[in-house]
C-alpha positions in Angstrom: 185.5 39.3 60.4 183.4 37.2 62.7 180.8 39.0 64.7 182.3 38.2 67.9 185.6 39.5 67.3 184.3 43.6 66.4 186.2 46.0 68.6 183.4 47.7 71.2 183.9 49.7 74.0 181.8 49.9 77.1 180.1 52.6 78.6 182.8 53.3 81.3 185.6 52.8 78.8 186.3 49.2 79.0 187.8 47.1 75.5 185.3 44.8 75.0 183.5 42.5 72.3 180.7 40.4 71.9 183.3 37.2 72.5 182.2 38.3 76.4 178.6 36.9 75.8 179.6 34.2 73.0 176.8 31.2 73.8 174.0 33.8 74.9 171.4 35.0 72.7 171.9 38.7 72.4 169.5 41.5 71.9 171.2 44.2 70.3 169.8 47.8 70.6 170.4 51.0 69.6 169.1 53.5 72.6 168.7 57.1 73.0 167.5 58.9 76.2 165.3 61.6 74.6 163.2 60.0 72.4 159.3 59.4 72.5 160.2 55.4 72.7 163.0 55.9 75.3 160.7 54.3 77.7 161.2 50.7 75.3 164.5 51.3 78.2 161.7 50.0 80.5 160.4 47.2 78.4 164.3 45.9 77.4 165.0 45.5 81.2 162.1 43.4 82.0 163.2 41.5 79.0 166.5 40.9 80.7 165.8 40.3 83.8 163.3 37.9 82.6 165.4 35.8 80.3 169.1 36.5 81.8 169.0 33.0 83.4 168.3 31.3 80.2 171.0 32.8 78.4 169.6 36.4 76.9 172.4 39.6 76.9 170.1 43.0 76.0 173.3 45.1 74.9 172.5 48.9 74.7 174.4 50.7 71.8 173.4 54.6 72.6 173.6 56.6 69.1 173.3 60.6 68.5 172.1 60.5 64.8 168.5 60.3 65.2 167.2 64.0 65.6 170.0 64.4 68.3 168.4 62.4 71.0 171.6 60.8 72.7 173.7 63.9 73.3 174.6 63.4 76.7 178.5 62.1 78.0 178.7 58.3 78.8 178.7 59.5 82.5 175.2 61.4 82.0 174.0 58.4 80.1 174.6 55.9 82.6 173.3 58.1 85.2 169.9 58.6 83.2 169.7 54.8 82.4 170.0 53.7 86.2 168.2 56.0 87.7 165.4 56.3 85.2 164.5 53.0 84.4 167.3 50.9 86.3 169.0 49.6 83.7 170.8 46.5 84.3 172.1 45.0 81.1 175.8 46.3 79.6 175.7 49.8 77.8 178.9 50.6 75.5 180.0 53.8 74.0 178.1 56.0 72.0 178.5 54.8 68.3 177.5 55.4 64.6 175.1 53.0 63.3 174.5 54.8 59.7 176.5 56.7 57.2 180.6 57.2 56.5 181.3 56.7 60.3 179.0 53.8 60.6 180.4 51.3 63.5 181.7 48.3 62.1 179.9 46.0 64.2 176.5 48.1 62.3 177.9 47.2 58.9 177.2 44.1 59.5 173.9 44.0 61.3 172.0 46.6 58.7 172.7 43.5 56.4 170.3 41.7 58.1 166.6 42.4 56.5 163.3 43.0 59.0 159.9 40.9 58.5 159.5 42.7 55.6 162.8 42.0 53.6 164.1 45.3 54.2 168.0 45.6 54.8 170.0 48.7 54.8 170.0 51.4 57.1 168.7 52.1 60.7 165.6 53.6 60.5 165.6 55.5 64.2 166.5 55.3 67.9 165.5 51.9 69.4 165.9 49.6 66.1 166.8 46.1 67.6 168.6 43.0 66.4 168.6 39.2 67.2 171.9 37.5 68.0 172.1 33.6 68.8 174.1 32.1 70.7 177.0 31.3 67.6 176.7 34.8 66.4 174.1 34.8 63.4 171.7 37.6 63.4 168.9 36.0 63.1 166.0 39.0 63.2 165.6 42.5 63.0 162.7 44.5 64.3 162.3 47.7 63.7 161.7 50.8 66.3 158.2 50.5 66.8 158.5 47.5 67.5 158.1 47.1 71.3 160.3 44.8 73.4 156.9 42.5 74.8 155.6 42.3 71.1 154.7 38.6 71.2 156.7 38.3 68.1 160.2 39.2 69.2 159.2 37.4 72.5 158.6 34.2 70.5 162.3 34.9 68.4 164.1 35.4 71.9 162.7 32.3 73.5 163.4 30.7 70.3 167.2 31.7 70.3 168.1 30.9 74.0 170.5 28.6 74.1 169.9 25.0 75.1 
């Protein structure tokens, strides 16, 4: 199955998929809103507003797996994301992004290794992955990684489209 064509659901319930940003780069994250690096919410914003006219989508993925940091309803989650740190870019329904239940569109990204080589599972909240514009993950960056590091800057400028 192509990436573009995995089922997703927004955060206020609409059927979606990534078809609806086909020819963008995408920045695919999974988010939680009590975690020590919940403020990388600030950071991803900036990142979209500053490359949304050149063709970048940040797409928020909020997860509950991690230490049980994303427990709140997709109501209370959009709530905390806008008024927090005024979160712009699409959220979608809470998901799975390891184990039995795992999302589909996460069994395909955890294929995708880091800088290191590493594949496999999500290691925590915040774990973020590079989409270009024809739908090849092209980079994976871990959760520490934060969304100015000059090295996923240089990968998103260097997966805009055109």
């Amino acid at each position: 199955m192509d990436l573009f064509d995995i089922a997703l659901t927004t955060l206020d319930g609409r059927p979606t998929s990534l078809a609806e940003h086909a020819g963008n780069a995408l920045l695919l994250v999974n988010v939680a809103s009590r975690c020590g690096l919940t403020p990388q919410y600030a950071g991803l914003e900036e990142l979209h507003a500053t490359y949304a006219d050149r063709g970048l989508r940040v797409l928020g993925f909020p997860c509950n797996q991690f230490g049980g940091q994303e427990p709140g309803t997709s109501e209370e989650i959009a709530t905390f994301c806008s008024t927090t740190y005024g979160v712009s870019f699409p959220m979608h329904e809470k998901l799975d992004v390891n184990g039995d239940d795992r999302h589909p569109l996460y069994q395909r990204l955890v294929e995708t290794p880091d800088a290191d080589g590493q594949a496999g599972d999500v290691h925590w909240n915040f774990e973020k992955f590079l989409v270009a514009p024809e739908g090849e993950v092209v980079a994976r960056f871990r959760p520490m990684v934060e969304p100015q590091d000059p090295t996923l800057v240089a990968a998103v400028e260097g997966t805009l489209p055109g």
